[in-house]
DRENZA-161565 format. One record per residue (C-alpha): y negated, x negated, z negated; residue number from 1. Coordinates in nm, 4 decimals, decimal comma, always signed. Each point is the difference from the previous one (the first is absolute). Layout:
N
<r y="Y" x="X" z="Z" resi="NUM"/>
...
% end
This chain:
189
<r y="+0,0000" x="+0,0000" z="+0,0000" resi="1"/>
<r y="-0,3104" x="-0,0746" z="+0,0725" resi="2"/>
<r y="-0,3285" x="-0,0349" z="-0,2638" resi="3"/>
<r y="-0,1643" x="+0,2671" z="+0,2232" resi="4"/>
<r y="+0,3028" x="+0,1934" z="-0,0600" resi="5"/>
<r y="+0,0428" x="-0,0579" z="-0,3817" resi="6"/>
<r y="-0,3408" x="+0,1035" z="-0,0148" resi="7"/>
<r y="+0,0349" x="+0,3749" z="+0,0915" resi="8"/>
<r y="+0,3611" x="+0,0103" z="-0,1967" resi="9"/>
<r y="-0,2688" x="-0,1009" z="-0,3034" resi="10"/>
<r y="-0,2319" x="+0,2337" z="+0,0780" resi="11"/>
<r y="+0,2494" x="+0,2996" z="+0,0734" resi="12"/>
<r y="+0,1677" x="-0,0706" z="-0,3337" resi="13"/>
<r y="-0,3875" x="+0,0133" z="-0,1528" resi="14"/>
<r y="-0,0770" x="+0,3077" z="+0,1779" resi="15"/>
<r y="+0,3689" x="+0,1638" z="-0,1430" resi="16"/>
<r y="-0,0322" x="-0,1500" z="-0,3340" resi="17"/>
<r y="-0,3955" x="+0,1308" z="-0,0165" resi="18"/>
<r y="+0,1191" x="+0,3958" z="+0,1381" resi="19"/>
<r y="+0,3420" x="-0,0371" z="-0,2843" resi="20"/>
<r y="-0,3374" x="-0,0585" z="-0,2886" resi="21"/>
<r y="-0,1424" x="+0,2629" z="+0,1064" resi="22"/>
<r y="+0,2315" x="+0,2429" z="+0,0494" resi="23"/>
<r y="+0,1246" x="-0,1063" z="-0,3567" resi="24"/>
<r y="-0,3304" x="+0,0359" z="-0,1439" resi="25"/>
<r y="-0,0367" x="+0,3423" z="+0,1881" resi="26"/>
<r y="+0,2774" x="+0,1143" z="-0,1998" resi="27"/>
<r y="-0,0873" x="-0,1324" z="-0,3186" resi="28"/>
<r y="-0,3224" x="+0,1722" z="+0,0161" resi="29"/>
<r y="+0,1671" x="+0,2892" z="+0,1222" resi="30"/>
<r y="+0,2025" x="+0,0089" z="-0,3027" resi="31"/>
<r y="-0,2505" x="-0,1070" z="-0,2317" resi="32"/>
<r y="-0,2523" x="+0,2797" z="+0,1244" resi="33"/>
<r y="+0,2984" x="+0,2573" z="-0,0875" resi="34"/>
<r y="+0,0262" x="-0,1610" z="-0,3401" resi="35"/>
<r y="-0,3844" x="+0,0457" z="-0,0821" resi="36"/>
<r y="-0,0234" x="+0,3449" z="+0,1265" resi="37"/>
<r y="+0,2687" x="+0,1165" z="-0,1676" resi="38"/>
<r y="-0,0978" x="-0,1809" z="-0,3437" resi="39"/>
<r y="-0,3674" x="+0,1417" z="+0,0998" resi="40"/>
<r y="+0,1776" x="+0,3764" z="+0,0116" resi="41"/>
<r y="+0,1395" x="-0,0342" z="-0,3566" resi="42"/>
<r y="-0,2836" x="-0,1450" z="-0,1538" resi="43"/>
<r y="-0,1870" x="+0,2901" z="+0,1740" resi="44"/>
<r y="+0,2366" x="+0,2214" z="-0,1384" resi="45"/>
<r y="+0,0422" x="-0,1154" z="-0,3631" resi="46"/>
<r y="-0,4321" x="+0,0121" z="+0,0046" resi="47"/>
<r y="-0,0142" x="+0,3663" z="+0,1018" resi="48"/>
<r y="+0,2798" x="+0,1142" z="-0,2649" resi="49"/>
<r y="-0,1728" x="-0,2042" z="-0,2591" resi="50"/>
<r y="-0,3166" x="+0,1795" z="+0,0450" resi="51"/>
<r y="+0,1585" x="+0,3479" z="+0,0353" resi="52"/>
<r y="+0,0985" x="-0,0945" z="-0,3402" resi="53"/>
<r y="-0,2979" x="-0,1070" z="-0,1662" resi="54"/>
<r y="-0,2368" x="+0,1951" z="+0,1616" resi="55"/>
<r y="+0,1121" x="+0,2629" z="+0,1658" resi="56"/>
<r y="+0,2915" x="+0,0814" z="-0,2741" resi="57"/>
<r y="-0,2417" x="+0,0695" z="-0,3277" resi="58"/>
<r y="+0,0783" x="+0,3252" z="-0,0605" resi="59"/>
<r y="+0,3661" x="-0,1201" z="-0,1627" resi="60"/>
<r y="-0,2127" x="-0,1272" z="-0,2048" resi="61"/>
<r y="-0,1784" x="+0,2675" z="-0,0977" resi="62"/>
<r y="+0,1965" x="+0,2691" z="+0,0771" resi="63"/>
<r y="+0,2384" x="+0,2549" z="-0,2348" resi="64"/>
<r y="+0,2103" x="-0,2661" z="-0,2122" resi="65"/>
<r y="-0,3324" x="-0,1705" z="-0,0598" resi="66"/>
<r y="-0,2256" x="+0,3464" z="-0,1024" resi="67"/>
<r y="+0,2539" x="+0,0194" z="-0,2460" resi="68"/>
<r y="-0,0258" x="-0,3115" z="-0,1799" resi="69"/>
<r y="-0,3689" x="+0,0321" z="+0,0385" resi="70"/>
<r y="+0,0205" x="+0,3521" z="-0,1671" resi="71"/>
<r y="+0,2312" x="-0,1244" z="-0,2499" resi="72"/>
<r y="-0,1848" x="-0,2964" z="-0,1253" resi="73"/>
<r y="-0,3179" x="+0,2762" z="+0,0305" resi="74"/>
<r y="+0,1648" x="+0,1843" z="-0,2341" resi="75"/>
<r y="+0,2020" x="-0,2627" z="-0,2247" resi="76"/>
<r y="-0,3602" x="-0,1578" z="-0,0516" resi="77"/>
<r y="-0,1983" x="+0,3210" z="-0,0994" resi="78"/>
<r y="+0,2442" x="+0,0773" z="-0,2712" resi="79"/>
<r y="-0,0052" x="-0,2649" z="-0,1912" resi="80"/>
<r y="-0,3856" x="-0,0978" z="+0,0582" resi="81"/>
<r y="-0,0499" x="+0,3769" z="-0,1261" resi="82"/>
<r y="+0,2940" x="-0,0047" z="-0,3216" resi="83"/>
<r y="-0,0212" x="-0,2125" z="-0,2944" resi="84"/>
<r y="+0,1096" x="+0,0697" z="-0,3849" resi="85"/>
<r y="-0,1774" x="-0,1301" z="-0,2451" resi="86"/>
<r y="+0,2897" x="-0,1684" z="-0,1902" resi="87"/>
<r y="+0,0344" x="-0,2078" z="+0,2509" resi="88"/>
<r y="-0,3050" x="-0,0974" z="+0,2485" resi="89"/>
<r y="+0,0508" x="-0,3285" z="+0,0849" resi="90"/>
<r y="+0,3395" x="+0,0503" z="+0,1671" resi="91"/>
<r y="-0,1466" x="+0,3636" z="+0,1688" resi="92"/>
<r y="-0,2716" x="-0,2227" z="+0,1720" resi="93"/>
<r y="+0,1742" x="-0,2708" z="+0,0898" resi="94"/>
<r y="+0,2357" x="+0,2081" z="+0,2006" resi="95"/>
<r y="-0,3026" x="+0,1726" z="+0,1152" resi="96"/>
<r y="-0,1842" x="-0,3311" z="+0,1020" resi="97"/>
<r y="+0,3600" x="-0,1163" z="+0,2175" resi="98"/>
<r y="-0,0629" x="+0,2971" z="+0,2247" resi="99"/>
<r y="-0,3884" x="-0,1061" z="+0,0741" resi="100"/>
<r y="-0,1983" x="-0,2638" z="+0,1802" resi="101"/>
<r y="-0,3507" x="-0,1609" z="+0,0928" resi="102"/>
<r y="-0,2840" x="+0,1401" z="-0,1466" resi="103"/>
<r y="+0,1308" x="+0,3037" z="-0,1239" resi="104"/>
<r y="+0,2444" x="-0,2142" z="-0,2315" resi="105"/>
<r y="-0,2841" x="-0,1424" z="-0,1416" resi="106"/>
<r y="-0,2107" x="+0,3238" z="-0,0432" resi="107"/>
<r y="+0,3443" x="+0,1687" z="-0,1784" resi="108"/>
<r y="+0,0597" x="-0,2914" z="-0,2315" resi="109"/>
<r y="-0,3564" x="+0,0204" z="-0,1216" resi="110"/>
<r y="-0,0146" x="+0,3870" z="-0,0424" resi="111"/>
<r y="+0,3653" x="+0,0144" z="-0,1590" resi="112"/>
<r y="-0,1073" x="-0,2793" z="-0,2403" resi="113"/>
<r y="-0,3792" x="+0,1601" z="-0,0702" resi="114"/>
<r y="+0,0379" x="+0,3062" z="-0,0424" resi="115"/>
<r y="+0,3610" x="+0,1907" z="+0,0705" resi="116"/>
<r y="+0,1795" x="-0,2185" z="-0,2613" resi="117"/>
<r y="-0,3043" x="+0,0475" z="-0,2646" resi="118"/>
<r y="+0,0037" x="+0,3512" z="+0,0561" resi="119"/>
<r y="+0,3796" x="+0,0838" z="+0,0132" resi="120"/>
<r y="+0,0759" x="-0,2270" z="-0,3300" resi="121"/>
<r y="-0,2828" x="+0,2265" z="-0,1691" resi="122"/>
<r y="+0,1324" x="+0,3171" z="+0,1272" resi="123"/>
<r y="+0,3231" x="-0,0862" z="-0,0132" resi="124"/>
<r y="+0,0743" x="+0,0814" z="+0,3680" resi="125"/>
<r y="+0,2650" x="+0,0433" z="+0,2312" resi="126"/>
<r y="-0,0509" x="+0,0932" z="+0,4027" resi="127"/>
<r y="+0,2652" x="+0,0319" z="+0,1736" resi="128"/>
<r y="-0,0238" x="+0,0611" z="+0,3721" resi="129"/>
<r y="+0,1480" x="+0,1647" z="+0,2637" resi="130"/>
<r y="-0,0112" x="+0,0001" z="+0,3866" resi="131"/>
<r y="+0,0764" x="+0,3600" z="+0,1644" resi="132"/>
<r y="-0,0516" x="-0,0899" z="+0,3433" resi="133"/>
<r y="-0,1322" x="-0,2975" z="+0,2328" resi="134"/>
<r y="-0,1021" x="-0,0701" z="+0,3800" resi="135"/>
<r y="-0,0958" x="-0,3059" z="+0,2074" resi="136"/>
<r y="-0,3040" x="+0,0437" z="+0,1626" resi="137"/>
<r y="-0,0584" x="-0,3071" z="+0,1477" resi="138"/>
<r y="+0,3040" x="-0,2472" z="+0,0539" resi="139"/>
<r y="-0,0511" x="-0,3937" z="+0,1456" resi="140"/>
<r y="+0,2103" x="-0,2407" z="-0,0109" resi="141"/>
<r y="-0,1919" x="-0,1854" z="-0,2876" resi="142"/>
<r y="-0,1756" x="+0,2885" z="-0,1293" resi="143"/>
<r y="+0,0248" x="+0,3862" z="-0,0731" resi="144"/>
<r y="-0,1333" x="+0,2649" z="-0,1856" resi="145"/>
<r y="+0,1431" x="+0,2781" z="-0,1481" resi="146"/>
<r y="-0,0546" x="+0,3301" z="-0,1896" resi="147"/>
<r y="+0,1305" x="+0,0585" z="-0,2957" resi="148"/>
<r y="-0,0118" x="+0,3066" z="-0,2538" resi="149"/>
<r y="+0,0355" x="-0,0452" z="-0,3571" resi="150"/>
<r y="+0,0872" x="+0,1806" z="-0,2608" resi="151"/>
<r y="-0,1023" x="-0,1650" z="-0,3521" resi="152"/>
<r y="+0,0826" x="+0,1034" z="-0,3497" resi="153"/>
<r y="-0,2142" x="-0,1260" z="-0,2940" resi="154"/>
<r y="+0,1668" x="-0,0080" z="-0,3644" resi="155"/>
<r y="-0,1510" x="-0,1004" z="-0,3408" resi="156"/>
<r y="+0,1418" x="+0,0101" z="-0,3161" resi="157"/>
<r y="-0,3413" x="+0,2003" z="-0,1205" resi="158"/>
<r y="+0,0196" x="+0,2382" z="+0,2467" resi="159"/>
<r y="+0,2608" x="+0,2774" z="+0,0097" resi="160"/>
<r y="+0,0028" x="+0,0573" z="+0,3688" resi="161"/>
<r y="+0,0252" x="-0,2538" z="+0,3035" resi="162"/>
<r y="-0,2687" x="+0,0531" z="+0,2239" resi="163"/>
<r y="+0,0980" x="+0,0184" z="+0,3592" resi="164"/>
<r y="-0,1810" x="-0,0844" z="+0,2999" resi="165"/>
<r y="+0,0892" x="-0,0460" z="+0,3778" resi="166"/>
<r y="-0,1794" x="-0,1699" z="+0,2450" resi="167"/>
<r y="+0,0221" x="-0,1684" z="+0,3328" resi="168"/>
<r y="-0,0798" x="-0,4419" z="+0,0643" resi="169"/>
<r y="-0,0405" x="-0,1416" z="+0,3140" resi="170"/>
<r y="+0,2022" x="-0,3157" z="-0,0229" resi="171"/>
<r y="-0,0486" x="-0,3266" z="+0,1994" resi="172"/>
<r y="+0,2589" x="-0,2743" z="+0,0512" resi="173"/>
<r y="+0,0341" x="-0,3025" z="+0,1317" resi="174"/>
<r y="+0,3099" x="-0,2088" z="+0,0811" resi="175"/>
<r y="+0,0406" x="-0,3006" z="-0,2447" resi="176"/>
<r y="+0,2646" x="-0,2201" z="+0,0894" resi="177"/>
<r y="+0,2010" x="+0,3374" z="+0,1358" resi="178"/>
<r y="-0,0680" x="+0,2125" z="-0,3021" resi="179"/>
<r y="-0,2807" x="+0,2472" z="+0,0060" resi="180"/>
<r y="-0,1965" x="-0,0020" z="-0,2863" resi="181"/>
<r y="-0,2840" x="+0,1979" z="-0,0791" resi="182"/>
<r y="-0,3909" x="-0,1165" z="+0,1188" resi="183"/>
<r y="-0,2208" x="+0,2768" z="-0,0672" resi="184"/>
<r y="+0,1012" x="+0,3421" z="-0,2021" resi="185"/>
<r y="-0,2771" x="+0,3100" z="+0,0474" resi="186"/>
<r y="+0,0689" x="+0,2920" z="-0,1521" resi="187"/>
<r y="-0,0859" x="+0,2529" z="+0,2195" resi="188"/>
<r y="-0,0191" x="+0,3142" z="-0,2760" resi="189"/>
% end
């Protein structure tokens, strides 16, 4: 063979070996385009469901199961912010001050200390309350508010019979660490 001739066998065998490159790289990029779409599809996929579930799923989280709790912690609180013995006030506001939070925790503890405890020890008190009936009327996932009626009896040792009064508090709650607890209480009448 000639040089002449080796020449084009060299450049023949550059031109095959440069087409067999690309053709593999064609199909490495052909199956590397499949990978990333399909890895694209999923992340796509697991974005949408997680914000279905965040955002667009709230209402399991405020919906029957948690009126309920809200209504029963409503409830729960109100009777023992609202009954207390005299014999033994310390433990009837403590349990009273587990069910209650923020500011109104602080405004409770003051008035229970100031002036319910004075007054009960000298009257020799005992108020025991009751709820008859309660409703949500505002339910969010960290927050709610709820109606509750009341029914309280008032005993003293000095006094023959219990007085007996019903009225109605608007209760507010707040989640705390996944326990409602009680923010603000307004009695209503």
């Amino acid at each position: 063979m000639t040089a002449e001739h080796d020449s084009s066998l060299d450049d023949t065998e550059k031109t095959m070996d440069g087409k067999a490159i690309r053709q593999r790289i064609h199909r490495y990029l052909a199956r590397w385009r499949s990978i990333v779409a399909t890895t694209l599809v999923i992340a796509a996929v697991g974005v949408a469901l997680g914000v279905y579930f965040a955002l667009y799923r709230p209402d399991q989280q405020v919906g029957d199961a948690a009126a309920r709790r809200a209504i029963q912690a409503a409830s729960d609180g109100a009777v023992a912010a609202l009954s207390y013995s005299y014999d033994h006030l310390n433990r009837d506001f403590s349990n009273a001050k587990s069910h209650l939070t923020g500011d109104f925790l602080a405004y409770y503890s003051k008035f229970a200390d100031e002036a319910v405890a004075p007054m009960a020890q000298k009257g020799q008190l005992t108020a025991t309350a009751k709820v008859v009936r309660a409703a949500v009327s505002e339910l969010h996932p960290d927050s709610a508010v709820v109606l509750v009626f009341v029914d309280q009896t008032t005993a003293s040792v000095r006094k023959k019979d219990p007085e007996k009064t019903q009225s109605s508090v608007l209760v507010t709650l707040k989640k705390v660490d996944g326990s409602w607890l009680i923010a603000k209480f307004d009695p209503s009448a």
